[in-house]
C-alpha positions in Angstrom: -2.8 39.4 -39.5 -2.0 36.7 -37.1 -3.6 33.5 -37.4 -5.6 31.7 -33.9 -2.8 29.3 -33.9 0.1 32.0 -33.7 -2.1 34.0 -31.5 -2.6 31.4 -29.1 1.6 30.4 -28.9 2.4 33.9 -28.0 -0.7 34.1 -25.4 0.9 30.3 -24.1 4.9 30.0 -24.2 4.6 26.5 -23.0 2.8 25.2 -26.1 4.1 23.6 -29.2 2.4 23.1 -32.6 3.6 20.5 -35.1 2.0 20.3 -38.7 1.2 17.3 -40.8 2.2 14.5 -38.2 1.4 11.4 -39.4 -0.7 9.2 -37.0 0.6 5.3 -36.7 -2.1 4.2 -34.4 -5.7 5.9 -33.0 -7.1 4.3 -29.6 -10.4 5.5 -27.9 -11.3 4.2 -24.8 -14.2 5.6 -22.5 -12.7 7.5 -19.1 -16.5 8.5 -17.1 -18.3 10.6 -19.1 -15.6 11.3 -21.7 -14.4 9.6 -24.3 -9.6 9.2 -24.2 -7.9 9.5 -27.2 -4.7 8.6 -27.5 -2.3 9.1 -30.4 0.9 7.7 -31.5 2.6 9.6 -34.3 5.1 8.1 -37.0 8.9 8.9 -35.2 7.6 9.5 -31.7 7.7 7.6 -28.6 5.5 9.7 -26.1 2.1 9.7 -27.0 0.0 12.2 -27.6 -3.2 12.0 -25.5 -6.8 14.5 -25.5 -10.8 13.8 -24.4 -13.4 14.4 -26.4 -17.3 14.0 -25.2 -17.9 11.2 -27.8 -16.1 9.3 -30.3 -14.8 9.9 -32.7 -13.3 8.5 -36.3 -10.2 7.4 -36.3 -6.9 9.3 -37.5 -4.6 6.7 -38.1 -2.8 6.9 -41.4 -4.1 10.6 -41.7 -1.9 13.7 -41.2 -2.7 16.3 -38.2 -1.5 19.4 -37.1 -1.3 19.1 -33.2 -0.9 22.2 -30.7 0.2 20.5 -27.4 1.6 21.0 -24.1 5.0 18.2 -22.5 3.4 16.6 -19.5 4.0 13.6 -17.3 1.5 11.0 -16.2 1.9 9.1 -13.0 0.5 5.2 -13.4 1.5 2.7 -10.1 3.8 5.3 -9.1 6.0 5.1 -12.3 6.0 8.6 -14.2 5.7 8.2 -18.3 6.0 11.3 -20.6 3.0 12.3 -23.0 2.0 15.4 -24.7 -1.7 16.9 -23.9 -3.4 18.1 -27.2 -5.1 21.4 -26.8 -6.4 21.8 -30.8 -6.2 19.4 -33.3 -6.8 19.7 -37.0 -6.8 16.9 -39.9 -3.9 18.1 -42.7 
């Protein structure tokens, strides 16, 4: 039986899932009423970036498994690459 994960990449041929990641550095910062977080993993330059409605504790040092989508961000008209988190899951 398929698990949600597997279900949801065939569902989603965009997506990517990546297991025990390990997180270098964990920033929160509030956006309105949500809550930013971005990630930066251990071997990766593009960070990995999701909103949650509160905070939460930090990752870094842990391991993650991280289903995400490639996307681009435009900041002062300059266009920087990051990944959008759609599920994320302490190893």
């Amino acid at each position: 039986m398929p698990s949600k994960v597997e279900k949801l990449l065939k569902k989603r041929p965009g997506l990517v899932q990546s297991d025990r990641m390990k997180v270098a550095s964990h920033v929160q910062r509030e956006a309105g009423e949500w809550i930013v977080n971005t990630l930066m993993i251990v071997g990766q330059e593009v960070p990995f970036v999701y909103k949650r409605q509160r905070c939460y504790r930090s990752l870094q040092g842990q391991q993650v498994n991280l289903t995400y989508y490639p996307a681009t961000d435009c900041v002062a008209g300059i266009e920087f690459e990051v990944m959008r988190v759609v599920r994320i899951r302490v190893a």
